[in-house]
Structure formats: structure tokens, C-alpha cells
GURO-30033 format. One record per atom (N, C-alpha, C): residue in three letters; x, y, z. Coordinates in steps of 0.02 Angstrom, whole numbers, padded with zeros to 5 digits, always signed. Layout:
<pts>
AlaXYZ ...
</pts>
This chain:
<pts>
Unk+02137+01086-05793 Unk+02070+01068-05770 Unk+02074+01018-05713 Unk+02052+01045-05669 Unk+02006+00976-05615 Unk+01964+00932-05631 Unk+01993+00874-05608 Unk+01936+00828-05651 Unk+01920+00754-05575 Unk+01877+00750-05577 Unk+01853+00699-05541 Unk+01811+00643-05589 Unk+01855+00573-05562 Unk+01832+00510-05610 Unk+01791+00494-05571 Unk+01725+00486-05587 Unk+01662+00413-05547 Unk+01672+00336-05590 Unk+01700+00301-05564 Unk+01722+00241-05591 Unk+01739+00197-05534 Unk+01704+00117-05564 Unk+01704+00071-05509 Unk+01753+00023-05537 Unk+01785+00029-05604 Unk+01816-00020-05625 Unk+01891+00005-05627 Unk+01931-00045-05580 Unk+02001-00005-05563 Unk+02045-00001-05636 Unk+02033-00032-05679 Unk+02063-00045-05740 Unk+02066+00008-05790 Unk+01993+00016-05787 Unk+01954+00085-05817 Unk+01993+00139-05802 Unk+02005+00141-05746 Unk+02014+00214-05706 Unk+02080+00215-05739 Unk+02141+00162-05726 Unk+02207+00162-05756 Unk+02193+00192-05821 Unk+02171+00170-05864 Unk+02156+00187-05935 Unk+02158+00251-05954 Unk+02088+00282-05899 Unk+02068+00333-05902 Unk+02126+00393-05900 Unk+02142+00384-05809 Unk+02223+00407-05815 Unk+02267+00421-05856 Unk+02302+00366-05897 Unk+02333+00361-05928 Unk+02297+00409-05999 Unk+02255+00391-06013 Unk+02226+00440-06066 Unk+02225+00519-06049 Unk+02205+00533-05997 Unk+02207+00588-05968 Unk+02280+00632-05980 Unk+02333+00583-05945 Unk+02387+00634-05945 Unk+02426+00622-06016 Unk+02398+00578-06073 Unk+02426+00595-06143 Unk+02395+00653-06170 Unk+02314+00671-06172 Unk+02298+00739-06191 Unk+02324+00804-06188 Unk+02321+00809-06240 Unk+02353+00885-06283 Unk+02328+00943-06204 Unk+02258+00934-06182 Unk+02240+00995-06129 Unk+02263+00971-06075 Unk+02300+00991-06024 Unk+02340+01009-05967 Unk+02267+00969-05916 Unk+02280+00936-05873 Unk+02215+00896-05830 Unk+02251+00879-05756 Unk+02207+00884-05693 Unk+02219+00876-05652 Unk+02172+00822-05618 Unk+02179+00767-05590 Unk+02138+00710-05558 Unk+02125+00724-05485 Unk+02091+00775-05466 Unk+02069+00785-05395 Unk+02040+00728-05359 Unk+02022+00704-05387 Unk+01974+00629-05362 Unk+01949+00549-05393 Unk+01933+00531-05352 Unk+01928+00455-05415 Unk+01875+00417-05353 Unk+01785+00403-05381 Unk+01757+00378-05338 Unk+01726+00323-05366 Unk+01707+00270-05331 Unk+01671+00210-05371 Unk+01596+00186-05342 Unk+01551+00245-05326 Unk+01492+00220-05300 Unk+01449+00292-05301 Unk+01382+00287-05287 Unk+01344+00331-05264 Unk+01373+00349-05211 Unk+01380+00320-05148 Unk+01366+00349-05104 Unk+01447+00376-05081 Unk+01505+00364-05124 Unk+01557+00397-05111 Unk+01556+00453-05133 Unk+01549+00448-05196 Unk+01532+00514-05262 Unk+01505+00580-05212 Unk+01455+00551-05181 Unk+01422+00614-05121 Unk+01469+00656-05084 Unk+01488+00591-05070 Unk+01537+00597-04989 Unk+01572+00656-05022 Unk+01612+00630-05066 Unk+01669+00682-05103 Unk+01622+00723-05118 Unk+01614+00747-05152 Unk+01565+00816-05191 Unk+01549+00886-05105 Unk+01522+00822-05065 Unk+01507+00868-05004 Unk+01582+00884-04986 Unk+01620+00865-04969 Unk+01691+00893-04917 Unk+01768+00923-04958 Unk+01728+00911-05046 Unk+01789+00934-05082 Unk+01753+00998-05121 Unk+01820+01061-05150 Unk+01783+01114-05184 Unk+01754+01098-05264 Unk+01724+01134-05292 Unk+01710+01102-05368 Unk+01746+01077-05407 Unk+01747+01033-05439 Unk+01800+01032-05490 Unk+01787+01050-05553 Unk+01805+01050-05598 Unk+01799+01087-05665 Unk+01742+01049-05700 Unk+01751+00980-05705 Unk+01746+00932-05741 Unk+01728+00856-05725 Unk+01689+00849-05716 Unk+01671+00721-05691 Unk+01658+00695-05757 Unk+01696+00659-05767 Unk+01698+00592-05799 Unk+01642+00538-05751 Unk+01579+00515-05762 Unk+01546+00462-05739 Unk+01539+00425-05792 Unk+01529+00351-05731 Unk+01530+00306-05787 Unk+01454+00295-05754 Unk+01430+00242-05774 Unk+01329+00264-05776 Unk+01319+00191-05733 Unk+01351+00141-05733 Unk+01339+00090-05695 Unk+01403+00092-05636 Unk+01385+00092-05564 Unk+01421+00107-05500 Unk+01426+00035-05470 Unk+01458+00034-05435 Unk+01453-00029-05369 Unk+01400-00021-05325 Unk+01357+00027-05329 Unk+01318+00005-05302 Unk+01241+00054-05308 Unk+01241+00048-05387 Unk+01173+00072-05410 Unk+01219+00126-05486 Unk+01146+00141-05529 Unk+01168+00187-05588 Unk+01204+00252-05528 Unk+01208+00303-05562 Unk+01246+00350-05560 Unk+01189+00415-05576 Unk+01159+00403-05598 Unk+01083+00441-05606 Unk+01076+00471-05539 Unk+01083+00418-05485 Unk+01032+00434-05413 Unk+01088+00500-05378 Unk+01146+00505-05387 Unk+01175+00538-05350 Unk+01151+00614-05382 Unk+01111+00625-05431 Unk+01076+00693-05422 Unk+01043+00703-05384 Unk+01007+00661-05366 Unk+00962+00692-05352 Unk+00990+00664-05237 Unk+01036+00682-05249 Unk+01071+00679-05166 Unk+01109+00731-05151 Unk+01145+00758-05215 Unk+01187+00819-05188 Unk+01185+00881-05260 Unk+01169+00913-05253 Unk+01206+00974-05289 Unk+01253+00975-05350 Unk+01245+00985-05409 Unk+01306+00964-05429 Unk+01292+01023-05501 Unk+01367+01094-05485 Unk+01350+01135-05500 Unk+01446+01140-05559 Unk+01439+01091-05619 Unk+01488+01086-05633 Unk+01464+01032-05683 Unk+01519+01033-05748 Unk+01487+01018-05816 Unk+01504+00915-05782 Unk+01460+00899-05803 Unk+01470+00818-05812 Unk+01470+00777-05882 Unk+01511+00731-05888 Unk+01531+00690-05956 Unk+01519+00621-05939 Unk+01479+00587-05961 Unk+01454+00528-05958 Unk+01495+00494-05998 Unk+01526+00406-05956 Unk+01542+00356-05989 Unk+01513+00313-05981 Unk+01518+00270-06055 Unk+01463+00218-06037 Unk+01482+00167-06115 Unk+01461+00095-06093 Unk+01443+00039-06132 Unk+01384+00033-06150 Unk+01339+00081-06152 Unk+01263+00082-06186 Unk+01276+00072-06252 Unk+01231+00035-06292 Unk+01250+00011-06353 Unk+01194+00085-06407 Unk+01212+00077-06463 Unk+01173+00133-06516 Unk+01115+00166-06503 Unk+01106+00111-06482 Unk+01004+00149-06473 Unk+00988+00171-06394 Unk+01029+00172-06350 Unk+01032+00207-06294 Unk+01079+00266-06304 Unk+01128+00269-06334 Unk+01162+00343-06355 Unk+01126+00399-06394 Unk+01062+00364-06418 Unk+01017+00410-06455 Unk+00989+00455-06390 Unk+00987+00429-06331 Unk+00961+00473-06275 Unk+00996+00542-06269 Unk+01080+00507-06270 Unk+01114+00577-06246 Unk+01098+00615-06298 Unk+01086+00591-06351 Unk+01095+00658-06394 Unk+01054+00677-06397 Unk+00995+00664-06409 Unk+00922+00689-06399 Unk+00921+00739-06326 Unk+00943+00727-06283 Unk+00928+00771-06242 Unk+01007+00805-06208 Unk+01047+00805-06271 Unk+01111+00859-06258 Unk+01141+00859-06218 Unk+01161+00778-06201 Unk+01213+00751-06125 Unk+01270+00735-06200 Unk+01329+00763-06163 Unk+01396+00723-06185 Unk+01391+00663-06147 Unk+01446+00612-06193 Unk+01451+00574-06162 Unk+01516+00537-06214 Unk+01563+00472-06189 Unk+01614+00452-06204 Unk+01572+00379-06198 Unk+01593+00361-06264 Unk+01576+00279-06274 Unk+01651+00232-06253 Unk+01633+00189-06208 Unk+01697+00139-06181 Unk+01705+00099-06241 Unk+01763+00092-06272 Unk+01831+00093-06217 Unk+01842+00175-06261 Unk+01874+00202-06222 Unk+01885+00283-06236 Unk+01926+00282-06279 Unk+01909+00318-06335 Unk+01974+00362-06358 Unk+02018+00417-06351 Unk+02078+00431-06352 Unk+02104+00468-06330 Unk+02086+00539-06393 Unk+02092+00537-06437 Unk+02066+00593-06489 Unk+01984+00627-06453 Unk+01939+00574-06455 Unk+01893+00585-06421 Unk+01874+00627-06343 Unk+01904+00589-06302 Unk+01921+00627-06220 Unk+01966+00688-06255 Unk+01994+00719-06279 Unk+02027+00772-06295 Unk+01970+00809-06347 Unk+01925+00806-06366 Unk+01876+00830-06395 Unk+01861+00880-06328 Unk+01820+00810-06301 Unk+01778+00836-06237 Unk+01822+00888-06183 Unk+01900+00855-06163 Unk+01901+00920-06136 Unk+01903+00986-06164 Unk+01934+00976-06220 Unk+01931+01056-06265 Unk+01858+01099-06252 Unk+01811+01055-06247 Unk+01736+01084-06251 Unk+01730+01104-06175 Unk+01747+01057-06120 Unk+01750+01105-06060 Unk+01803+01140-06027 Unk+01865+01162-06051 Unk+01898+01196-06029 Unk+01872+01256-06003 Unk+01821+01278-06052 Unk+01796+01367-06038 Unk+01740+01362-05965 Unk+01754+01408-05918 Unk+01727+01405-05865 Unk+01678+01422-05881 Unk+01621+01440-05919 Unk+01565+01452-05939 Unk+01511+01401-05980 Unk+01556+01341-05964 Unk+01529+01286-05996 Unk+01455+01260-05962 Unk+01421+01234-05993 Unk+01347+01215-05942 Unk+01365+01144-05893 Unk+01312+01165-05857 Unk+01308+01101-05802 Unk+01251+01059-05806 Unk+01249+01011-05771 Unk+01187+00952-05786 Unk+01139+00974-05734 Unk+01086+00971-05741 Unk+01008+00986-05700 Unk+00992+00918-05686 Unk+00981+00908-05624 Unk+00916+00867-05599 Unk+00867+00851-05647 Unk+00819+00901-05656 Unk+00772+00890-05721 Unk+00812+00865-05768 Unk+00861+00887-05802 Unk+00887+00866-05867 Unk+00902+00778-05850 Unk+00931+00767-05806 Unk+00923+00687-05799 Unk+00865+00666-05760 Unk+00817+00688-05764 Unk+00756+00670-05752 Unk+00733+00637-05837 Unk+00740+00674-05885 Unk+00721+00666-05946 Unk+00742+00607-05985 Unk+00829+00621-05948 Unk+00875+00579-05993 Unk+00833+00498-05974 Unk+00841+00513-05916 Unk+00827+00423-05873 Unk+00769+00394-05908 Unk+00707+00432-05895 Unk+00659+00387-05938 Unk+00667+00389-06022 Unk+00701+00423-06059 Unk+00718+00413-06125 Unk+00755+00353-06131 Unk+00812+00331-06082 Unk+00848+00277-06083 Unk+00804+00234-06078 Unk+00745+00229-06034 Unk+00711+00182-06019 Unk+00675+00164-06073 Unk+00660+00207-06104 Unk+00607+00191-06170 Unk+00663+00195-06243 Unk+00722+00198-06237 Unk+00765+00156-06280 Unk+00786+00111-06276 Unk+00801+00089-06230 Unk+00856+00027-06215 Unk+00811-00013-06210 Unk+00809-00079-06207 Unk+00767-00172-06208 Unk+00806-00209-06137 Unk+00777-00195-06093 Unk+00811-00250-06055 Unk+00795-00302-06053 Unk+00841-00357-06094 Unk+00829-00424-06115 Unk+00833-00496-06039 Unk+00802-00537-06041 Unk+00811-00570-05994 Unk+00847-00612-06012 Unk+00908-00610-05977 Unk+00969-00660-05992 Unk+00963-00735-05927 Unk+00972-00783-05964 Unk+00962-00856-05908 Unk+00992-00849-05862 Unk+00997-00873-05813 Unk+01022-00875-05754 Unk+01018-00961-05747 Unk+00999-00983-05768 Unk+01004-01080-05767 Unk+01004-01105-05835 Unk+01023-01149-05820 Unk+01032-01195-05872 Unk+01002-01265-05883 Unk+00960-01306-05911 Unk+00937-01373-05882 Unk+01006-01429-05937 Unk+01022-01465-05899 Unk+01097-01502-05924 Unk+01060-01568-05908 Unk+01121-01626-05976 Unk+01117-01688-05962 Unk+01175-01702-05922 Unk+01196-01749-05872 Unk+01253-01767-05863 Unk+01253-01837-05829 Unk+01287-01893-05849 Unk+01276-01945-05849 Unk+01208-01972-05824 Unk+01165-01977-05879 Unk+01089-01997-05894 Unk+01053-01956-05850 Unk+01065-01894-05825 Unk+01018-01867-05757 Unk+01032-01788-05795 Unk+00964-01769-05764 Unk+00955-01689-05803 Unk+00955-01670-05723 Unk+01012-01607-05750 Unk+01027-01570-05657 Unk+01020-01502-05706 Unk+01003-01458-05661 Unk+01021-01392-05670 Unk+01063-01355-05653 Unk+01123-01307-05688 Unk+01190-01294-05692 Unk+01176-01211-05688 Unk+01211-01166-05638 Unk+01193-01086-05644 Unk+01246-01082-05699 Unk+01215-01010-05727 Unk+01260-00987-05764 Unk+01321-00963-05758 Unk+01326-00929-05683 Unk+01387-00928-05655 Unk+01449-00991-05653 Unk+01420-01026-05658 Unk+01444-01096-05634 Unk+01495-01098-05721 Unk+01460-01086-05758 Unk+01494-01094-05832 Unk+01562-01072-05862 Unk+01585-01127-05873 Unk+01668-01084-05913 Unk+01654-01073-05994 Unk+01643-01121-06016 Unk+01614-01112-06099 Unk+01575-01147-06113 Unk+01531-01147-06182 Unk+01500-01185-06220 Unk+01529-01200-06280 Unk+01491-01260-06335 Unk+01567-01288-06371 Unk+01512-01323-06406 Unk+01528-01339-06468 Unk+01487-01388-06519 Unk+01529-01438-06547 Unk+01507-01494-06551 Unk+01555-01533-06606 Unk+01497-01593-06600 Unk+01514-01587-06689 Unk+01472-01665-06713 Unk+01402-01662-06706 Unk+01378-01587-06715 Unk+01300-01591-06692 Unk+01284-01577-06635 Unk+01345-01570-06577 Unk+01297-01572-06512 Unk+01329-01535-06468 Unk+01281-01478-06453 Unk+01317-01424-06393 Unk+01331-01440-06305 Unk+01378-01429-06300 Unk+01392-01451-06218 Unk+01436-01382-06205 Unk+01423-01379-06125 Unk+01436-01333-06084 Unk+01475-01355-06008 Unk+01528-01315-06027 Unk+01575-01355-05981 Unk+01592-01319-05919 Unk+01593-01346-05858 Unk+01581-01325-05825 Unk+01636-01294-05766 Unk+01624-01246-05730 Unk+01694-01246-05665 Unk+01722-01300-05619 Unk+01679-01359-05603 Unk+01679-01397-05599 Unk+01728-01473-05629 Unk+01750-01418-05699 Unk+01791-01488-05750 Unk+01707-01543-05777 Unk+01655-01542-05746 Unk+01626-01561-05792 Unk+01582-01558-05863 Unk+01561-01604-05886 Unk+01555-01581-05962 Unk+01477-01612-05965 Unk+01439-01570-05989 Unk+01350-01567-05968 Unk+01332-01568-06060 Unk+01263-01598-06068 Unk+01249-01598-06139 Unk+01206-01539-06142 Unk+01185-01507-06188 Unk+01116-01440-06160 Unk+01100-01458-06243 Unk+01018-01445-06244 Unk+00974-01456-06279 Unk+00983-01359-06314 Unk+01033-01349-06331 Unk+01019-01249-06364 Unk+01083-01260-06413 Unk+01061-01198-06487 Unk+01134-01231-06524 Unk+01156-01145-06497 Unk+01230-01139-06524 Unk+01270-01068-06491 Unk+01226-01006-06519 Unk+01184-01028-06573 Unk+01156-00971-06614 Unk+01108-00937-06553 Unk+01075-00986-06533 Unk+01032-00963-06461 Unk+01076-00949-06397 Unk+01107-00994-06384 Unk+01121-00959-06338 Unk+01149-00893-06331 Unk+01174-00878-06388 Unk+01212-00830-06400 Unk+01154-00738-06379 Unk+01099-00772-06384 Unk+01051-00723-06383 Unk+01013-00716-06317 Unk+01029-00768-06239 Unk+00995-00769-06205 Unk+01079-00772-06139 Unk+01116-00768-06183 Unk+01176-00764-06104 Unk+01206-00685-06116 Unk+01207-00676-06032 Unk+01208-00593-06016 Unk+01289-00573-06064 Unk+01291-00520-06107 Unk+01361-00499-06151 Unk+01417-00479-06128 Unk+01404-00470-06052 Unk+01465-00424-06026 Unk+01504-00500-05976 Unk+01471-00565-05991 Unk+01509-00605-05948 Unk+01530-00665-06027 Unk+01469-00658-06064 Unk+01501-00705-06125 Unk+01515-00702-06199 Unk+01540-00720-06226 Unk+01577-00690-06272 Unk+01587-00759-06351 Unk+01538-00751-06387 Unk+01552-00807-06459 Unk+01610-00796-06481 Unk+01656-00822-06487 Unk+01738-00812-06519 Unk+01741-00844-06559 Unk+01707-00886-06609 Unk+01710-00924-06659 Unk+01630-00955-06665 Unk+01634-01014-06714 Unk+01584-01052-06738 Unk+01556-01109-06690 Unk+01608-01120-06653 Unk+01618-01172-06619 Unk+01608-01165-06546 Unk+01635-01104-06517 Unk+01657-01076-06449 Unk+01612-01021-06421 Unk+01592-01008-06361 Unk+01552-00944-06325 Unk+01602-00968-06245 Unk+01613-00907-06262 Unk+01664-00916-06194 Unk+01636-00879-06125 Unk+01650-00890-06068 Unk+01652-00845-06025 Unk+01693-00791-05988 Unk+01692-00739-05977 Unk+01763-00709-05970 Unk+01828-00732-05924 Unk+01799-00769-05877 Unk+01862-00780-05816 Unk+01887-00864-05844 Unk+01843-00892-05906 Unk+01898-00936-05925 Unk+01938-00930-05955 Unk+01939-00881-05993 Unk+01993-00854-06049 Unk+02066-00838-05994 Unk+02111-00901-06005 Unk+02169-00884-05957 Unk+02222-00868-06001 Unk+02227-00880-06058 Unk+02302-00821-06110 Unk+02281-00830-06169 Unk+02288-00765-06217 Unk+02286-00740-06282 Unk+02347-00742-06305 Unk+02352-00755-06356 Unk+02392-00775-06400 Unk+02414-00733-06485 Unk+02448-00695-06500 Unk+02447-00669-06583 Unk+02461-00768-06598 Unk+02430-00719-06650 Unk+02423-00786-06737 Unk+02440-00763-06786 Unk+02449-00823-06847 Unk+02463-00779-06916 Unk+02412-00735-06922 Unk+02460-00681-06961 Unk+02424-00619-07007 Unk+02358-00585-06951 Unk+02391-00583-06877 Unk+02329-00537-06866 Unk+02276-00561-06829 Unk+02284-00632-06814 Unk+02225-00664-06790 Unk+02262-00692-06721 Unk+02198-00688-06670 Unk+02197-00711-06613 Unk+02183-00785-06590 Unk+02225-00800-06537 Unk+02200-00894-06504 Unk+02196-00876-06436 Unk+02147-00924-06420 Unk+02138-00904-06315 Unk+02156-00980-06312 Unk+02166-00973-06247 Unk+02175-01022-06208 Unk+02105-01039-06147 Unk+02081-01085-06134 Unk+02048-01088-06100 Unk+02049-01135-06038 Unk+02009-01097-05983 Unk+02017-01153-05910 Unk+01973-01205-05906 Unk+02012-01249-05946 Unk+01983-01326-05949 Unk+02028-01371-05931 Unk+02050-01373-05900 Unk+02100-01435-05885 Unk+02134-01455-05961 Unk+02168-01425-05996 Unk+02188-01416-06054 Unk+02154-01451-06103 Unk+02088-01467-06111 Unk+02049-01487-06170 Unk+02051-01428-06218 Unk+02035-01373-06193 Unk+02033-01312-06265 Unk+02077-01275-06265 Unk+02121-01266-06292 Unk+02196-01230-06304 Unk+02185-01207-06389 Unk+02220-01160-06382 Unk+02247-01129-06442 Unk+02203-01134-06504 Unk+02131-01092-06452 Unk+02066-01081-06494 Unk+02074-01021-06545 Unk+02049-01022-06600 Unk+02050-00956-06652 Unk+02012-00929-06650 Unk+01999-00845-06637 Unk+01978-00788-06619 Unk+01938-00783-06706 Unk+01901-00797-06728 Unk+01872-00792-06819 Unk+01885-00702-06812 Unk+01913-00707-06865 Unk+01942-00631-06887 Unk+01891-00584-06898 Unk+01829-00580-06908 Unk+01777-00539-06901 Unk+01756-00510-06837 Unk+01774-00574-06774 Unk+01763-00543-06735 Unk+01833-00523-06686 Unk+01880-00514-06705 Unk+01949-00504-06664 Unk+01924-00446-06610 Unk+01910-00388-06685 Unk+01908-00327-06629 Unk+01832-00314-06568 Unk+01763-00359-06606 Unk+01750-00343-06525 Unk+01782-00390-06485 Unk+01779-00455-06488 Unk+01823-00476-06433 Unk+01876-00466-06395 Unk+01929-00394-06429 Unk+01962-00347-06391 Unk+01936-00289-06343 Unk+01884-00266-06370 Unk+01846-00242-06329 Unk+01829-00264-06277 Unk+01787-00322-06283 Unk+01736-00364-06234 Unk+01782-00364-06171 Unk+01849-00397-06183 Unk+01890-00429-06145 Unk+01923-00382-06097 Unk+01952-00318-06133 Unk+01959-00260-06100 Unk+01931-00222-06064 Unk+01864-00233-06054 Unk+01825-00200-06021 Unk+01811-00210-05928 
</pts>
């Protein structure tokens, strides 16, 4: 099979790869694009391929829009981090699709199902349907983008970008910053935990909500359990991963 990846995440794509050429069905990688408006490019100047792997969020817009730009006369397999109640779309309206991080049993499902050249292709209309079903499943939650902080007797406002972790002790949550400084915030982790965007932060314990680019080394522990290290000027070292949540935080991190 010919297969063309739409994927913006170079990591992904390795994965993907790599998953690809362990499957039991014989696969060929004609292409590998990470945007709308490449995805085009290719589709126009290359012949069909059997088979696309998309992933649904691009570098530079969903993956939706490139139907309705070119033609696309060849079965498509959706990947995606949509959580439960947005996968009720695909199925409701009879899109395959591969939940990240892939399985390899799984991707070998799917190609088995399109090997046969008589397999169906995706319609315009048909993701006409899908899109507003997503829309009327999914909650797009408004995640903060600021923060209001104490820091020596003066309330400044701190972006969220700006954040390496948040941290409790003794009653009182602080959020520490890229900066090396250390800010008081009026929220306990239970909340914040519900208002900072998921794909940048991450609760790893009782104590801890991390951000992803502070997490600088993982660590095995006894029996199974994980420790991070964090970019604090070595204040938080050889944090414990609470064993309930090991495996999404393998996820999260992998992604």
C-alpha cells in the first residue's frame, strides 16, 4: 500500500513510521505532509495513493479545510487526540479513525480494512457532517491565558506561557516561574487543574501540575513508579509520578 502521512508533529511521524514498517501488511510511505496547504500541494503533483493517515490538527489550521481545496478520491484514516465524546462523531457518521498514541495491533486493523482497492473514500459532504457533529460534541473550554500573582507584596500578572509549574505546600499554592521566580496565586491545583490548557499541563501528583518543557529527566522508581526532574534551578528534583496516574502521564508527555 501507498500511504501518505498528514502530520505536523516530527515525532509522531517517527512513530508512525516505525509502526508502519512493523505491520504484518506490506506499506509504502509515498509522502509525509504537515499543513493544509502542503497536503494540497502534494495531492495536486503526486498520483493517488492508496491510503492518508491525517492527523486533524495541522500547523496551520484543522485538516477538515483541505477538502474542500482539492479532490480527494482515496480512502482517508483520521488521527487524532479527541477525547470520548468527540470520537462518538466518527462513529456516528462512519469515519475511521486511530486514537493517539497509536497502536500497532490497531494501525494493522485499519490497514487490513484498506488494502482492498474497492475500499470507500471520504466526501466533502461526509465531512461536512462530521465537522458540525464535532462541533456539537466537543466543549471548547476556555483555558487562562494569565494569571494574577503575588510577588514580593505587589500583584503582577504572569502569562501562562511564562509558567514552569505549580506546587502546594503548607496550604499555599505558588507558581513558579521561567524566570526562577516564585509568585503566590490565590487557586488550589484542584482548580487549576480545570482551567490550564491539557496538552501544555500536566497534575503528576497531589502536590505538582507541571508544564511540559519543564519536565527535564524521568526517572524509573521502585516497583514501577515514575520521578521527573524539573527546570527549577534544582528546587524540585526527584518528584513522584502517583501511580494512578503513570500511564497518562506517559501519554501526555509522548505526545
Amino acid at each position: 500500500m501507498d500511504i501518505l502521512i498528514v502530520e505536523d508533529e516530527p515525532l509522531a511521524v517517527q512513530k508512525l513510521v516505525k509502526l508502519l514498517n512493523l505491520a504484518d501488511v506490506p506499506s509504502r510511505v509515498v509522502g509525509i505532509t504537515d499543513g493544509i496547504e502542503s497536503t494540497v500541494a502534494w495531492l495536486k503533483a503526486h498520483p493517488r495513493p492508496d491510503l492518508i493517515l491525517m492527523d486533524i490538527e495541522l500547523s496551520d489550521g484543522q485538516s477538515f479545510e483541505i477538502f474542500n481545496l482539492v479532490s480527494i478520491d482515496c480512502p482517508v484514516v483520521f488521527t487524532t487526540s479527541y477525547d470520548e465524546f468527540a470520537v462518538k462523531s466518527f462513529q456516528v457518521n462512519r469515519f475511521d479513525y486511530l486514537l493517539k498514541p497509536i497502536k500497532k495491533d490497531e494501525l494493522e486493523q485499519v490497514l487490513k480494512r484498506y488494502k482492498q482497492p474497492e475500499s470507500a473514500t471520504v466526501r466533502s459532504a461526509d465531512i461536512g457532517e462530521l465537522v458540525d457533529d464535532l462541533r456539537k460534541q466537543t466543549r471548547q473550554p476556555e483555558f487562562r491565558s494569565q494569571f494574577l500573582a503575588k510577588y514580593q507584596q505587589q500583584l503582577v500578572s504572569v502569562d501562562a506561557t511564562e509558567v514552569r509549574f505549580f506546587y502546594t505546600r503548607e496550604g499555599t499554592t505558588y507558581l513558579f516561574g521561567r524566570n526562577n521566580n516564585r509568585y503566590v496565586v490565590d487557586y488550589t491545583l484542584d482548580t487549576l487543574e480545570k482551567v490550564l490548557e491539557p496538552h501544555h499541563f500536566f497534575r503528576i501528583n497531589e502536590q505538582f501540575i507541571v508544564e511540559r518543557r519543564a519536565v527535564s529527566q524521568i526517572h524509573s522508581y521502585l516497583n514501577g513508579q515514575l520521578t521527573v526532574d524539573l527546570d527549577s534551578g534544582g528546587i524540585a528534583q526527584d518528584i513522584i509520578v502517583s501511580r494512578d496516574r503513570i500511564r497518562a502521564f506517559r501519554e501526555w508527555i509522548g505526545r
